[in-house]
C-alpha positions in Angstrom: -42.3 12.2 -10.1 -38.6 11.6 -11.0 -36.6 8.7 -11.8 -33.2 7.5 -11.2 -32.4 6.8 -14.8 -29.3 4.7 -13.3 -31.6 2.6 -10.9 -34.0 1.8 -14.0 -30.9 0.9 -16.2 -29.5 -1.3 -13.2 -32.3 -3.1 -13.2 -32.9 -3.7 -16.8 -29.0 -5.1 -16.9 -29.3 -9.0 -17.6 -28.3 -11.6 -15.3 -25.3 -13.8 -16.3 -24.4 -17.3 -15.0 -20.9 -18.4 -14.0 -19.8 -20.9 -16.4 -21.2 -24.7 -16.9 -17.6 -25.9 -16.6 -17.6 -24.5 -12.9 -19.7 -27.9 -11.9 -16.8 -29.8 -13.9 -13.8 -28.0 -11.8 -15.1 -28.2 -8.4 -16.2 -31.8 -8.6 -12.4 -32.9 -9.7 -11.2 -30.9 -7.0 -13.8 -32.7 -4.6 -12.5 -36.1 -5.8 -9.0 -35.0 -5.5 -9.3 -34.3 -1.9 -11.4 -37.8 -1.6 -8.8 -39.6 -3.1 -5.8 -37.8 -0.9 -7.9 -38.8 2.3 -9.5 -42.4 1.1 -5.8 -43.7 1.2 -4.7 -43.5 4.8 -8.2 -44.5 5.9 -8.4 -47.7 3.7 -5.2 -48.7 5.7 -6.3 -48.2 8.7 -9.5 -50.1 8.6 -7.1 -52.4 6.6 -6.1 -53.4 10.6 -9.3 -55.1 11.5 -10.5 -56.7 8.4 -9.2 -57.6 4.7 -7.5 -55.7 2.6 -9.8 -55.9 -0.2 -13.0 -55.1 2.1 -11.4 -51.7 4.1 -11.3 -50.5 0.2 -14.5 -51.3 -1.0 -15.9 -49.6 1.9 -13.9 -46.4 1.1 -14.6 -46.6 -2.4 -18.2 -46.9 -1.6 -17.9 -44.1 0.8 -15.9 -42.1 -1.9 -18.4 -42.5 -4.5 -21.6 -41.2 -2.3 -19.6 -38.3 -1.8 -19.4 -37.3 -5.5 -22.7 -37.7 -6.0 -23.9 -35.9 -3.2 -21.3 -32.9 -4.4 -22.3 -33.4 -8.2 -25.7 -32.8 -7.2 -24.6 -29.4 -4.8 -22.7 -28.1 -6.6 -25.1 -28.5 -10.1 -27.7 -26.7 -8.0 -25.0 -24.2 -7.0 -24.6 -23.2 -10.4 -28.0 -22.8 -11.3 -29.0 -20.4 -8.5 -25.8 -18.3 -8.6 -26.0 -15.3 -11.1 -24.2 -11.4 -11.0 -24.8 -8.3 -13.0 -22.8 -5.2 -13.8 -24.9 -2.1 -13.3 -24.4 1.3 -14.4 -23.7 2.1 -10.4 -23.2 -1.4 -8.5 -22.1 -4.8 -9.1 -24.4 -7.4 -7.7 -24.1 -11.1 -6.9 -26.7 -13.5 -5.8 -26.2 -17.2 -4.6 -27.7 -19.8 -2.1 -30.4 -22.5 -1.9 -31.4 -22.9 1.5 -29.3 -19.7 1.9 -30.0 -17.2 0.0 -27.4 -14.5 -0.2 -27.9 -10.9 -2.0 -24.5 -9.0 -2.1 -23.7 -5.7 -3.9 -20.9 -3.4 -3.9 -20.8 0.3 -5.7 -18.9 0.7 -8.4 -17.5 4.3 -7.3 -15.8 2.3 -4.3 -14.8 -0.8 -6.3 -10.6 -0.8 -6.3 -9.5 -4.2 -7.3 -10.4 -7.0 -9.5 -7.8 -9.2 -9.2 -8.0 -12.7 -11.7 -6.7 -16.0 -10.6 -6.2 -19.4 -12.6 -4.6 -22.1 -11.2 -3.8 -25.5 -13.7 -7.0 -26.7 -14.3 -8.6 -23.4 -14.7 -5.6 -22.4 -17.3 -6.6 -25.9 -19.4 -10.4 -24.8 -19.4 -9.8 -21.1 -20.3 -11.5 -20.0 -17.1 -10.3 -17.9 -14.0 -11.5 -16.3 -10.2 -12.5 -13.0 -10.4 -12.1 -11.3 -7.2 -13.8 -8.2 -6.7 -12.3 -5.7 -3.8 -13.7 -2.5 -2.7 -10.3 -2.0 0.3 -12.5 -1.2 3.0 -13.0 -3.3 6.0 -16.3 -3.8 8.1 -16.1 -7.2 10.6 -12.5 -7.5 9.8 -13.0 -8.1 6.4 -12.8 -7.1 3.3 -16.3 -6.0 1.2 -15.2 -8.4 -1.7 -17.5 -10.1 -3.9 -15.8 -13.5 -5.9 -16.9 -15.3 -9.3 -15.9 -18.5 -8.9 -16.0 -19.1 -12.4 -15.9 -17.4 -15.7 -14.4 -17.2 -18.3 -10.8 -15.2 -19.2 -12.3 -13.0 -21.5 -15.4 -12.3 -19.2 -12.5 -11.6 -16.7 -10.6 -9.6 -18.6 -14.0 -7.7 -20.0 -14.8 -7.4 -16.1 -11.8 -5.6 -14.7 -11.7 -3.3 -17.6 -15.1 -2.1 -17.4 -14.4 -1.9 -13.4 -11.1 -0.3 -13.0 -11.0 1.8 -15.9 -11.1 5.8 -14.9 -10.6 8.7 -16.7 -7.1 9.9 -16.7 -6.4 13.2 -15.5 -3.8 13.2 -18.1 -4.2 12.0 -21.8 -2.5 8.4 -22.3 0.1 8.5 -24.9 0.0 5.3 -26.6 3.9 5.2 -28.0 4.8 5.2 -24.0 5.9 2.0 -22.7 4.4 1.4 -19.3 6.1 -1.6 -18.2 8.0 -0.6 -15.0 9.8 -4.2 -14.6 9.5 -7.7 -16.0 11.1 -11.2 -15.2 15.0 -11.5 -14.8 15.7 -15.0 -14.6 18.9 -14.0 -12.5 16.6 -13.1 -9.4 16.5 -16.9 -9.1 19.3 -16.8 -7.2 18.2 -14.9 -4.3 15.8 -17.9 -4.0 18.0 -20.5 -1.1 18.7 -18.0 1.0 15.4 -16.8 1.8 14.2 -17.5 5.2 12.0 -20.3 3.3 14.3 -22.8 2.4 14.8 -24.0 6.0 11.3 -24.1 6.9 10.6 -25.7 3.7 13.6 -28.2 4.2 11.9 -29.2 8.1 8.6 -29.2 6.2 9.8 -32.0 4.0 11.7 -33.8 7.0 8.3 -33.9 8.9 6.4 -35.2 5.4 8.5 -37.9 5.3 7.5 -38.8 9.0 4.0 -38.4 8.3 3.8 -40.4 5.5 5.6 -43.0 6.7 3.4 -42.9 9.9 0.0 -43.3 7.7 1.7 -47.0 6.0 2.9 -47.9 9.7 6.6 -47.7 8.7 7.7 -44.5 10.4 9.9 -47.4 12.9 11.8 -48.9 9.4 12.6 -45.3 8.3 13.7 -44.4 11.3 16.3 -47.9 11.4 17.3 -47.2 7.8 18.4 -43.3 8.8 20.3 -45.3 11.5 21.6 -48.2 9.4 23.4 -45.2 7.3 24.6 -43.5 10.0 25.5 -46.3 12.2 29.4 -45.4 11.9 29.2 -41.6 12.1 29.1 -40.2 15.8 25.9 -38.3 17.0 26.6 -34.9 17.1 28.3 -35.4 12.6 24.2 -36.9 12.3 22.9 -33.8 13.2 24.8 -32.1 11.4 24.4 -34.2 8.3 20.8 -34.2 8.4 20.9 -30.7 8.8 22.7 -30.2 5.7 20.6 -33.0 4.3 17.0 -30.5 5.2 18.5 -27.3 3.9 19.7 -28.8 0.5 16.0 -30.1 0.3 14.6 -26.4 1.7 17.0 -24.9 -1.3 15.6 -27.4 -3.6 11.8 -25.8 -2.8 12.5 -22.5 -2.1 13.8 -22.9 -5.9 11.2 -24.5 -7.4 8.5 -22.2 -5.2 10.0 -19.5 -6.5 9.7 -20.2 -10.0 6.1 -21.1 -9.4 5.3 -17.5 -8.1 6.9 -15.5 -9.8 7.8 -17.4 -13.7 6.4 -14.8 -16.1 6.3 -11.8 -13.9 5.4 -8.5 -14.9 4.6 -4.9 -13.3 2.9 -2.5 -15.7 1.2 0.9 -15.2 -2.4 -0.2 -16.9 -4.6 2.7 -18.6 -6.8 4.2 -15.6 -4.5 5.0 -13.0 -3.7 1.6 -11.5 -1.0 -0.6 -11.2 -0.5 -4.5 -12.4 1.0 -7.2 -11.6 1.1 -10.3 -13.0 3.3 -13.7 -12.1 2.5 -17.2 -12.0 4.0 -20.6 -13.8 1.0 -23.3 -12.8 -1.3 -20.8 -11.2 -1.3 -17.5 -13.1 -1.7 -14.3 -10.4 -3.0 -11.3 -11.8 -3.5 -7.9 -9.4 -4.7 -4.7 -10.0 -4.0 -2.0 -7.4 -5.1 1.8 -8.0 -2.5 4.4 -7.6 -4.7 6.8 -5.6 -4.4 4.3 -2.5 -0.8 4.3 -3.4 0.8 5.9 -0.2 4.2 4.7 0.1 6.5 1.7 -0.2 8.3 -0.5 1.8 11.9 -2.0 0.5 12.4 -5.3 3.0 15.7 -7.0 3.5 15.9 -9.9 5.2 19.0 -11.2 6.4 20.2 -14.0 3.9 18.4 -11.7 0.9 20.5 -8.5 2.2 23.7 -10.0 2.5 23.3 -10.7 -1.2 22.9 -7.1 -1.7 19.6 -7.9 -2.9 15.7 -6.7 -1.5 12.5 -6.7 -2.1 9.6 -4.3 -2.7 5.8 -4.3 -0.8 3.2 -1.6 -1.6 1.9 0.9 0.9 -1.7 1.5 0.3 -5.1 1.5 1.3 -7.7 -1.5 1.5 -4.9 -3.8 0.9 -5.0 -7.3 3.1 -3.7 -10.6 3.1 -5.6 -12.9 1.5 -5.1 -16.2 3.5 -6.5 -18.3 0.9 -3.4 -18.1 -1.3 -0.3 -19.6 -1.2 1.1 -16.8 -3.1 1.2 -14.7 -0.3 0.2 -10.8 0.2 -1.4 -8.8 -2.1 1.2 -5.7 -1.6 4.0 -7.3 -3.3 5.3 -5.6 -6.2 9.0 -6.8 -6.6 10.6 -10.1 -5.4 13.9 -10.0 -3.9 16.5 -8.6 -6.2 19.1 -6.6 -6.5 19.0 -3.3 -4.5 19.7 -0.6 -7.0 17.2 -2.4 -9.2 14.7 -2.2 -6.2 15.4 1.4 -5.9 14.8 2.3 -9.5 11.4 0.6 -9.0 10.6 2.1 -5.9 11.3 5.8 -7.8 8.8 4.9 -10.5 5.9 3.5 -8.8 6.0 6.6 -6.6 6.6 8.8 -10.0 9.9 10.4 -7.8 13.0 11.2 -9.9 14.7 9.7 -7.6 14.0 6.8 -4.8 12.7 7.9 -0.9 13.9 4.6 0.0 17.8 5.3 -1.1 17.5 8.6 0.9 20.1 9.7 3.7 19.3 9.5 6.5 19.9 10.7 9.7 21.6 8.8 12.4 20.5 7.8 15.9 22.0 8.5 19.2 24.7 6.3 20.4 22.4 5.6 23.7 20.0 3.6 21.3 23.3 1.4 20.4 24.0 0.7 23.9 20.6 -0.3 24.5 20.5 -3.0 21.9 23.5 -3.7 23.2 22.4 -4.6 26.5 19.1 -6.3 25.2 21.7 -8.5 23.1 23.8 -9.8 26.4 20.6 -10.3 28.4 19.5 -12.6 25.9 22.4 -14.1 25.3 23.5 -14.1 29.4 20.1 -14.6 30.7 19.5 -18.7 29.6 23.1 -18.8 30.3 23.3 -18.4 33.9 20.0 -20.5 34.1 22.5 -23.2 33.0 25.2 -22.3 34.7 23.2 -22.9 37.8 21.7 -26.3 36.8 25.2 -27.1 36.4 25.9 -26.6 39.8 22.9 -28.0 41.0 23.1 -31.3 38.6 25.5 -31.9 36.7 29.2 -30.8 35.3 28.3 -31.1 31.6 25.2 -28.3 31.4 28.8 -26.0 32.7 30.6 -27.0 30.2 27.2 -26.4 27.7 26.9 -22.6 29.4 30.3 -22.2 28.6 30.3 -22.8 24.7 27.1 -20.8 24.3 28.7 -17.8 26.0 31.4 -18.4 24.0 29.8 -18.8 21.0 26.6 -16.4 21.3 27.7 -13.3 22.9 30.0 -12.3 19.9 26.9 -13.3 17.4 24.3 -11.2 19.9 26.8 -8.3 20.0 27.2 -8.4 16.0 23.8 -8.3 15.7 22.8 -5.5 17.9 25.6 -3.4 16.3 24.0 -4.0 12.8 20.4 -3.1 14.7 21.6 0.1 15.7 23.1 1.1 12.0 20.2 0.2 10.6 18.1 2.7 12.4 17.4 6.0 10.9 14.6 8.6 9.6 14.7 11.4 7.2 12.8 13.7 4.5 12.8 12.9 0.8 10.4 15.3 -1.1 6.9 14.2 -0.5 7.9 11.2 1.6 9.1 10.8 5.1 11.6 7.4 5.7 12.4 5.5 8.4 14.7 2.4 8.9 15.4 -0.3 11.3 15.6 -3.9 12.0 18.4 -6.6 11.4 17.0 -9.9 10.8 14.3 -8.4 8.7 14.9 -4.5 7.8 12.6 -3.0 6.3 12.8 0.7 4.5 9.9 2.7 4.5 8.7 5.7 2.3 5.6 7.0 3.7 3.5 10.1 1.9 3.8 13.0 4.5 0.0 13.7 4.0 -0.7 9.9 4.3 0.4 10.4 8.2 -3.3 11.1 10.0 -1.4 11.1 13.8 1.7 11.0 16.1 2.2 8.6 18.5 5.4 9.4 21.1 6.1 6.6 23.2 9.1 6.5 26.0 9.5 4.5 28.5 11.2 4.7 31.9 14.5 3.2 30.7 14.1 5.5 27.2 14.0 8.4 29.7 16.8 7.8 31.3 18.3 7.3 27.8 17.3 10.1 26.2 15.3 8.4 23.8 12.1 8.1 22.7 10.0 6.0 19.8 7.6 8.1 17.3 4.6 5.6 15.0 3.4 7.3 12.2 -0.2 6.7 11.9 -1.9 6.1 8.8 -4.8 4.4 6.7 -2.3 2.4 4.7 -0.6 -0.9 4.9 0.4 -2.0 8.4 -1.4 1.1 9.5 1.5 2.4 12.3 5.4 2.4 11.3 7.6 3.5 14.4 10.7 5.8 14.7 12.6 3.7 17.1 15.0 5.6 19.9 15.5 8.4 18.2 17.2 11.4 20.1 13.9 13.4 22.4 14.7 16.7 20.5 15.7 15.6 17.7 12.9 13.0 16.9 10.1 15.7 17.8 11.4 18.0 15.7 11.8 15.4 12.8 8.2 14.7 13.3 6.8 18.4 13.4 9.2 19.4 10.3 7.9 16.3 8.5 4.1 16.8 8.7 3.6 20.3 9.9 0.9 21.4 12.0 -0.1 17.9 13.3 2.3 17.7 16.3 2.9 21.5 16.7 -0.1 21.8 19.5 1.2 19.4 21.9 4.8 20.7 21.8 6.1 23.6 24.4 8.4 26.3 22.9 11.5 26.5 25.3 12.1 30.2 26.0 15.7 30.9 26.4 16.7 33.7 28.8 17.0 37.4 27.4 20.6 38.1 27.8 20.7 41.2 30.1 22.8 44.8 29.7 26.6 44.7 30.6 27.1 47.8 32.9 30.2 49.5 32.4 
């Protein structure tokens, strides 16, 4: 009778326990919650009874609460233990619960480490580990929450490391881009800082609200503007929320990306590493490398300035962090620097995404064209009519946003319909479009599994039609938008030949007949 000499070594590997100073962490992070919530409550049972009382009650409340979590998460400790087996990683947890999870190491892709403050004091950090494939909408990941940073490091090593198919040479620097402080300045004009400037407005509200002094705020913001006229208010608190929004788009910035850093690791995978309070670091294998995508958005591209995303496999965002996706390899900076990148995570001597490429038909301009003054003329004439229904004024208000918005809506499908456009760079097939967000992608031409050729009754009439790239990677479908019917067909059976070729009709031009004389 045989045996599996790696099933008898598995099981001879030792279990290890997370570390004691896990209990420690997750109880101070218990208590900080408590404390954020006992606040509010203690004044509002402060309304029906003394002062004094409402916060011995909460502070009795509070102090159950540890206890009871002291006591969870002492037995959580004790009953969770993983082990690193010759073919799978295992990890076992749960009282009442028990839970048994194991992933195989020949499908393990990522083992990402995260620390945030109080983990960097202790020395210890989240090791999450990723296999990229997806059953019930998630991803097979199993997470040690906590060990140590050398265990960490010790852990993604001994799972990521592969043979090269090519000897390392250890004089090569591998560093493909580090931390410019200069990128800062592509910070304000992100679309954050105004959703970050109404997030603090609504703060203050909210706070204020909780004490029962949202009516005094409101009368001091008055009191201050009691000699300015309504419409210079708005403006000035406007201005007020985007200097704040500035402010934290600044100072988020440097908390995501302060000592940034994107290295080729030995192994075949990709690192990067960023973080100022909570240190980021992610590991990404460059076989599920199959493109990238350069993304402009508007305020970031008018700077001259982008940023870069990975295309590849098994990669999802992870909702649970504030930092954001897990694709992104570059923040916004400038665009020949983005390029240059781009050429040397994809080993290209020169960038897909800085390509030519070719131009769209002038019917997709005058469609954006038309979708611009519906949007713009549309609400427009629902005022117009109110106006004559009601009132004068909403006139004149239908007026000054025709006035002012058509020109803006026509700009902006102009710029649309220059940013379209699709080509063939080496290995890679690009595409291009968008205007308040463009985004530039490089797709591997063997990564496209399918064709999609959509047209609708209006494109038909146009001329036009829209081609999606399928593929396994990233957002899993990028489109061709209103490219000419010709020549998008041919683009897409030129660009990945044989997929599209059965479903297309040769057009068999007339023999040209004998002149008699």
């Amino acid at each position: 009778m045989s045996v599996d000499r790696d099933a008898v070594a598995d099981r001879d590997t030792d279990w290890l326990l997370l570390d004691p100073r896990t209990v420690l962490v997750r109880v101070v992070l218990f208590a900080g919650v408590l404390a954020g919530a006992a606040l509010p409550v203690a004044f509002g049972l402060a309304g029906s009874r003394p002062l004094w009382q409402a916060f011995a009650w909460v502070a009795a409340g509070v102090a159950a609460a540890l206890a009871v979590d002291i006591v969870a998460e002492t037995v959580r400790f004790r009953r969770t233990r993983y082990r690193v087996g010759s073919e799978r990683v295992e990890l076992h947890t749960g009282l009442l619960v028990v839970q048994r999870r194991s992933l195989a190491r020949e499908r393990i892709r990522s083992a990402d480490l995260t620390a945030n403050p109080l983990h960097r004091v202790l020395g210890l950090v989240k090791v999450r580990i990723g296999t990229g494939e997806h059953t019930g909408g998630t991803e097979s990941t199993l997470e040690l929450d906590l060990v140590t940073r050398a265990e960490g490091e010790r852990l993604r090593h001994e799972l990521l490391t592969r043979a090269a198919a090519t000897p390392e040479d250890p004089d090569h620097d591998d560093t493909l881009a580090v931390l410019d402080p200069r990128w800062i300045r592509f910070a304000p004009v992100s679309f954050l800082a105004p959703a970050l400037g109404g997030a603090a407005a609504g703060a203050v509200m909210q706070v204020s609200e909780w004490f029962g002094a949202q009516g005094k705020v409101i009368d001091w913001i008055g009191d201050r503007f009691q000699d300015v006229s309504v419409p210079w208010m708005i403006l000035d608190l406007v201005l007020l929320a985007t200097v704040a929004g500035a402010v934290g788009a600044l100072g988020l910035w440097v908390e995501m990306w302060w000592n940034y850093r994107l290295e080729r690791a030995p192994g075949g995978t990709l690192r990067v590493s960023r973080g100022l309070l909570t240190a980021r670091s992610v590991s990404l294998e460059e076989r599920r490398l199959r493109g990238i995508e350069r993304v402009e958005p508007l305020g970031v591209r008018m700077c001259g300035a982008a940023r870069l995303d990975a295309v590849a496999t098994g990669l999802v965002k992870d909702d649970g962090d504030k930092h954001g996706d897990l694709k992104n390899l570059l923040p916004a900076v400038e665009r020949a620097v983005a390029d240059r990148v781009a050429a040397q995570v994809l080993r290209e001597p020169e960038p897909p995404t800085g390509a030519p490429l070719a131009a769209h038909p002038r019917a997709a301009r005058t469609r954006r064209l038309r979708w611009a003054l519906w949007s713009v003329l549309g609400p427009v004439a629902v005022l117009a009519l109110l106006g004559l229904l009601l009132t004068p004024v909403l006139l004149y208000v239908a007026a000054g946003c025709a006035v002012v918005l058509v020109p803006v809506a026509v700009l902006f499908a102009l710029d649309a319909y220059r940013a379209l456009g699709h080509g063939v760079s080496g290995a890679y097939l690009v595409t291009r479009s968008g205007t308040v967000r463009r985004a530039t992608v490089a797709l591997q031409r063997s990564g496209v599994i399918g064709w999609t050729v959509k047209q609708s009754y209006f494109q038909r009439r146009a001329g036009v039609l829209t081609l999606t790239a399928t593929t396994a990677a990233g957002a899993g479908a990028y489109d061709i938008l209103d490219a000419g019917e010709s020549q998008g067909l041919a683009f897409a059976a030129d660009a990945v030949p044989g997929l599209l070729a059965p479903f297309l009709e040769p057009v068999h031009t007339p023999e040209a007949r004998p002149t008699r004389r």
